[in-house]
C-alpha positions in Angstrom: -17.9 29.3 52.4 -21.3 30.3 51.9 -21.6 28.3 48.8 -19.9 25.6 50.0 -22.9 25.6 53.1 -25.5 25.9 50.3 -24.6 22.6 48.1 -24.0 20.7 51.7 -27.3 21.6 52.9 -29.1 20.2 49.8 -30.3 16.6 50.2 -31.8 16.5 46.8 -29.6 15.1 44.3 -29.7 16.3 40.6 -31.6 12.7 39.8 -33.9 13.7 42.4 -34.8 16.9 41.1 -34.9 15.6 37.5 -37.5 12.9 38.7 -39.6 15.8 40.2 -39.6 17.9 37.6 -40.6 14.9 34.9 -43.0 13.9 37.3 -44.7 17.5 38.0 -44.3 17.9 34.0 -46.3 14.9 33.6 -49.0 15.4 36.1 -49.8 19.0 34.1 -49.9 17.7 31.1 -52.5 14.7 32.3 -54.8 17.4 33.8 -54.4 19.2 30.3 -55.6 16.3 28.1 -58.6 15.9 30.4 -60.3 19.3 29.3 -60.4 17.5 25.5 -58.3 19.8 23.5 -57.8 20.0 20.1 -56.3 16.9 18.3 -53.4 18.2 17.3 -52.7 19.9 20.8 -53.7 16.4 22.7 -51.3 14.6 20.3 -48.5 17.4 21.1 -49.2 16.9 24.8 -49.4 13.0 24.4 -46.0 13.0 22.7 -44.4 14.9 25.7 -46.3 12.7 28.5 -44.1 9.9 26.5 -41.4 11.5 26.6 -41.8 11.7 30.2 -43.2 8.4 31.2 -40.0 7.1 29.4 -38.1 8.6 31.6 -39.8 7.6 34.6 -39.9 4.1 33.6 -43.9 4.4 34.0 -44.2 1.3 30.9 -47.4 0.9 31.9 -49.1 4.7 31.1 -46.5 4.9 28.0 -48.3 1.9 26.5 -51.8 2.8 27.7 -51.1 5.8 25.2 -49.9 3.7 22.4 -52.4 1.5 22.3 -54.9 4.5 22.6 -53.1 6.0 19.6 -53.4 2.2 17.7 -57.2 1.7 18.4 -58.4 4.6 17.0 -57.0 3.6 13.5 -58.7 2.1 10.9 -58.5 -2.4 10.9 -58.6 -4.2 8.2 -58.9 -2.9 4.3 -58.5 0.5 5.3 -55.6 0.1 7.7 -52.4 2.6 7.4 -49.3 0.2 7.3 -46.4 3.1 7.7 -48.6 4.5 10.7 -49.7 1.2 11.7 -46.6 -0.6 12.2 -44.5 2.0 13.2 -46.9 2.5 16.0 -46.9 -1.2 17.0 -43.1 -1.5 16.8 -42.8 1.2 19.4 -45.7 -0.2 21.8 -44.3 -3.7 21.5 -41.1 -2.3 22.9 -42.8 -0.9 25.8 -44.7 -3.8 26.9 -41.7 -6.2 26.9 -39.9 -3.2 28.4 -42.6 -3.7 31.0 -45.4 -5.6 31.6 -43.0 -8.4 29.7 -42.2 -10.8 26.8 -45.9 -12.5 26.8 -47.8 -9.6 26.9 -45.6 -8.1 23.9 -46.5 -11.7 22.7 -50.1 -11.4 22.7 -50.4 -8.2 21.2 -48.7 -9.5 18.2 -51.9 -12.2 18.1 -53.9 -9.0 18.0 -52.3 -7.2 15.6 -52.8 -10.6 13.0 -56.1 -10.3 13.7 -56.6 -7.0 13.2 -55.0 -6.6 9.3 -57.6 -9.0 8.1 -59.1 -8.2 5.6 -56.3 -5.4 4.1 -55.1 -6.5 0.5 -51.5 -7.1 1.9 -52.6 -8.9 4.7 -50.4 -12.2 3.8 -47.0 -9.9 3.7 -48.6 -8.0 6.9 -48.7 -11.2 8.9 -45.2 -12.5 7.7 -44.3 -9.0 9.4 -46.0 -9.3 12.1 -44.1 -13.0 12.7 -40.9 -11.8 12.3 -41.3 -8.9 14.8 -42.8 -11.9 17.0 -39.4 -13.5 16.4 -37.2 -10.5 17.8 -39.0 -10.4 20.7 -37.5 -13.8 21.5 -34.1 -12.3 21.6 -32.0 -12.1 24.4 -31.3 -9.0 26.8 -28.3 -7.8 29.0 -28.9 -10.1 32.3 -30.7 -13.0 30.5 -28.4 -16.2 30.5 -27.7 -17.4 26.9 -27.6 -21.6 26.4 -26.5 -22.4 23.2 -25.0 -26.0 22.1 -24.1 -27.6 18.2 -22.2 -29.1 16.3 -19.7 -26.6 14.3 -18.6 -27.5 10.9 -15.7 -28.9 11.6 -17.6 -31.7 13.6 -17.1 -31.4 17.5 -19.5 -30.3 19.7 -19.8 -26.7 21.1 -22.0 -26.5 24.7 -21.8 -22.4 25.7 -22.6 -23.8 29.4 -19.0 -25.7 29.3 -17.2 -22.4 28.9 -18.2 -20.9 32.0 -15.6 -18.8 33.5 -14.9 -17.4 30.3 -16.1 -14.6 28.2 -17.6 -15.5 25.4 -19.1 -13.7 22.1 -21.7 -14.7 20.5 -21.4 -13.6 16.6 -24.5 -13.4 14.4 -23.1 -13.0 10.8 -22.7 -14.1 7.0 -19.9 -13.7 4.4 -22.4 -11.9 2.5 -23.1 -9.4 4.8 -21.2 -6.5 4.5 -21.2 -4.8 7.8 -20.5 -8.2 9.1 -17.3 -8.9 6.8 -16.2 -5.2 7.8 -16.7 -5.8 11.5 -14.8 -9.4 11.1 -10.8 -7.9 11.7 -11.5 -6.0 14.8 -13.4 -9.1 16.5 -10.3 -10.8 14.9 -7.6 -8.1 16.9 -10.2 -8.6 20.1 -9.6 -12.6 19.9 -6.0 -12.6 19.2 -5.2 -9.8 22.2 -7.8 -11.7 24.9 -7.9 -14.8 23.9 -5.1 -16.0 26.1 -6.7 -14.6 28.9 -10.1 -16.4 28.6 -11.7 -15.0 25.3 -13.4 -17.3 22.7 -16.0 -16.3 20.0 -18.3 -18.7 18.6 -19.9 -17.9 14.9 -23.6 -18.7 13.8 -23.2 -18.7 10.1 -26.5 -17.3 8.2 -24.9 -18.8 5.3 -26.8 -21.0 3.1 -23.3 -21.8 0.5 -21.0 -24.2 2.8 -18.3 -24.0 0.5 -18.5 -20.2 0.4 -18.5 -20.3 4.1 -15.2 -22.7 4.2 -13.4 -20.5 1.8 -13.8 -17.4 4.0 -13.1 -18.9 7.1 -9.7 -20.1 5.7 -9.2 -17.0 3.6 -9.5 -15.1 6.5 -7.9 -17.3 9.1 -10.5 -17.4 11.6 -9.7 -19.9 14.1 -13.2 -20.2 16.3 -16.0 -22.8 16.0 -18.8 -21.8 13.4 -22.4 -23.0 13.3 -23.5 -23.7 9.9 -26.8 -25.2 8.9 -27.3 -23.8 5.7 -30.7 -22.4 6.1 -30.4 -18.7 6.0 -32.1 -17.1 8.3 -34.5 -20.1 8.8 -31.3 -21.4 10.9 -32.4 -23.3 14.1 -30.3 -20.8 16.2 -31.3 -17.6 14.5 -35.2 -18.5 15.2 -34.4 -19.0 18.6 -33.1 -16.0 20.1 -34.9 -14.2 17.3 -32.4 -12.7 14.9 -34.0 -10.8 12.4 -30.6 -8.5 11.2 -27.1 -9.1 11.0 -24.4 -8.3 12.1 -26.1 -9.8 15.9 -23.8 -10.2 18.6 -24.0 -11.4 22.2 -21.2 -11.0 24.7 -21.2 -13.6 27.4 -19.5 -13.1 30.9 -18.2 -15.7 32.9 -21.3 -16.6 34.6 -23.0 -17.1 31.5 -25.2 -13.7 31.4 -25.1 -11.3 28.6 -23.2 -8.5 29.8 -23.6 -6.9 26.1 -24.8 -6.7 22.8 -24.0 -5.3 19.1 -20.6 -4.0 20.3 -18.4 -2.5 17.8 -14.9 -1.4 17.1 -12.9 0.0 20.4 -16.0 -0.9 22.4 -15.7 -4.7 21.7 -11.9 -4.9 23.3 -13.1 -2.8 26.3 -16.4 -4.3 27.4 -14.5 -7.5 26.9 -11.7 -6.6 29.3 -13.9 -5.6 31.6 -16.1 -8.7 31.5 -12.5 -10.9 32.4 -11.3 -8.5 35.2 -15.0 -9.4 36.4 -14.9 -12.8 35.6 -11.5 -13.4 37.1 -12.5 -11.7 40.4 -15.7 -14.0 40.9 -13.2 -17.3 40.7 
């Protein structure tokens, strides 16, 4: 009984206390770093404010330290890349994690202008693009429009299929993972697809014949994009593919509900996307 009146008394939840602690944690450690310790101490104590503000969602101090941590390296000729870039990839994160895509967006125009100069500059900014290109991607809540025409010659509009659950398959017959991955979304299809499941391919693909040959090897019955430029493909540039397997699962209001699911997780985030689409009819 008297533990029982003890947990019913408490109106802090475990969240609650969590967020107080990380909070407390946090403000400790800011009053630390402004007695100027030693590097490697303020770098230790930076590290763990990050690890806080990331749980606290506080984007905005969590890339006010990143970018601290980027200006004070060197620019140009005497810029690290593996420091460099790893840093950026991180803070880039952050800022469309918060402040938002065209903040992340400007930064990248920063970081061009700040490898001038460096003897790899050229391969640097190519980099630097293609980072810019995966920040174009897609996120769980965004609404995915997508239209082509699919190899077989009719015309595939995502925004027609509403109501259904659709997945949106990133891939190549060269790509391993992809190939390997290819039977379970194949199970998923054939199990679902009855009850409002389709899949449509974007083939990275630059050989159209290869292409054919698998997709009637393999019996694959749903509509493939195919414009036989690699990863210079229309549709890959637009929601900013830069690796493969990519995949984008659709509900029936056509919002992503998921992305990059694999094996058992695939056939349940998909049954749970009908039973949700089916109730919203």
């Amino acid at each position: 009984m008297g533990m029982l009146g003890v947990q019913g008394a408490s109106a802090e939840s475990a969240a609650d206390i969590v967020t107080r602690f990380e909070k407390e944690k946090s403000a400790a450690l800011e009053a630390y770093l402004k007695q100027d310790p030693r590097p490697q101490d303020a770098a230790e104590a930076q590290d763990a404010l990050l690890f806080s503000y990331e749980k606290l969602k506080d984007f905005d101090k969590m890339g006010a330290i990143l970018e601290s941590r980027l200006a004070a390296m060197p620019k140009g000729a005497d810029l690290p890349p593996q420091e460099y870039f790893g840093g950026l990839q991180v803070l880039l994160q952050v800022l469309r994690a918060g402040p938002g895509r065209e903040a992340a967006l400007a930064r990248v125009e920063q970081a061009k202008r700040e490898v001038e100069g460096h003897p790899q500059a050229t391969e640097m900014k190519e980099f630097i693009q293609q980072i810019a290109a995966e920040l174009n991607q897609p996120e769980v809540g965004d609404e995915m429009k997508l239209a082509f025409t699919c190899l077989d010659g009719h015309e595939v509009d995502l925004e027609k299929l509403r109501g259904k659950v659709v997945l949106v398959d990133f891939w190549a017959t060269w790509c391993g993972p992809c190939v390997a991955e290819m039977p379970n979304v194949h199970a998923t299809y054939e199990a679902l697809h009855d009850q409002g499941f389709e899949v449509i391919g974007i083939s990275l693909d630059e050989d159209e014949a290869a292409l054919k040959s698998f997709i009637q090897e393999n019996k694959i019955p749903w509509p493939q994009s195919f414009s036989g430029k690699g990863w210079e493909s229309p549709l890959a540039q637009k929601f900013g593919i830069g690796s493969i397997p990519a995949t984008f699962l659709v509900g029936g209001d056509g919002k992503i509900v998921g992305k990059d699911l694999r094996g058992t997780a695939l056939k349940e985030a998909v049954t749970a996307a009908l039973k949700k689409a089916e109730k919203g009819k």
